[in-house]
C-alpha positions, -999 to +999 in steps of 0.1 A: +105-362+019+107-343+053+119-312+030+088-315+005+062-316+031+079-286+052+087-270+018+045-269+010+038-259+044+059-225+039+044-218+004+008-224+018+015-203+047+029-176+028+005-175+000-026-177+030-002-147+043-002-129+008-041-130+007-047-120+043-022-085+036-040-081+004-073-082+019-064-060+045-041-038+024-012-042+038+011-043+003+047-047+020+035-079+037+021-091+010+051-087-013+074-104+013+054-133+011+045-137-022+083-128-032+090-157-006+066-184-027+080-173-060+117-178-047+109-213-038+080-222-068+088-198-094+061-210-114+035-212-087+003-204-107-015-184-072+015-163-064+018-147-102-018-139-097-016-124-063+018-108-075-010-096-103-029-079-087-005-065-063+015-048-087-018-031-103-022-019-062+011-003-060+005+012-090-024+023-078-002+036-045+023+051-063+005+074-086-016+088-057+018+092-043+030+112-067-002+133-070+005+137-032+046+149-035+034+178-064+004+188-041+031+194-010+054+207-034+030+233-046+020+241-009-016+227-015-023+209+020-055+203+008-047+182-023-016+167-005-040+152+024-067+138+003-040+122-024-017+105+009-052+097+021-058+076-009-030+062-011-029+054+024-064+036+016-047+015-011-014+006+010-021+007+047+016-001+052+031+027+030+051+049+051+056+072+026+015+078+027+014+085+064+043+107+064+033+130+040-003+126+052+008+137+086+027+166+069-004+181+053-022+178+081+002+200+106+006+224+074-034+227+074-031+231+108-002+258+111-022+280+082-048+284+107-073+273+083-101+254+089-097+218+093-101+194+062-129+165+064-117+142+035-152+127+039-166+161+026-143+163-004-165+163-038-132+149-060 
């Protein structure tokens, strides 16, 4: 009895977890704790919907990513910061995003060139 009442404590905690990340996010968090539910309830109704919506995110993530890899890949600092940018935006936790975000931005800066205001960017 002890087990089922400590048992729903950790899946309520880790599905108010998942929704916090999400909110915030925050994708890797989020996955930890909704892989954590789904380990214990695999059928828990709230977790396959958060798990949803956070695979359509990293998704999301992952193709900006991508867009992000070809731009550096090319040289184009430009398209490399405002595609890590984005997927920064989407995934606040991806490393990945703030590396190569970083990149481009001291490759923008080495050119000399004037510095990029995403904010400004018409795409």
């Amino acid at each position: 009895m002890k087990r089922d009442a400590s048992l729903r404590a950790d899946v309520s905690r880790n599905l108010a977890g998942a929704r916090a990340s999400l909110d915030k996010n925050n994708l890797s968090p989020a996955r930890k704790s909704i892989m954590s539910v789904l380990a214990e309830q695999p059928g828990n109704g709230e977790a396959l919907q958060l798990q949803s919506k956070l695979l359509a995110r990293e998704q999301d993530r992952d193709l900006l990513l991508g867009s992000a890899r070809l731009c550096a890949r090319q040289a184009d600092w430009v398209c490399a910061w405002r595609n890590a940018g984005r997927a920064l935006t989407v995934d606040a936790s991806s490393s990945e995003a703030r590396e190569l975000l970083s990149r481009a931005m001291a490759e923008q800066s080495a050119k000399g060139e004037r510095e990029f205001d995403p904010s400004l960017d018409s795409q």
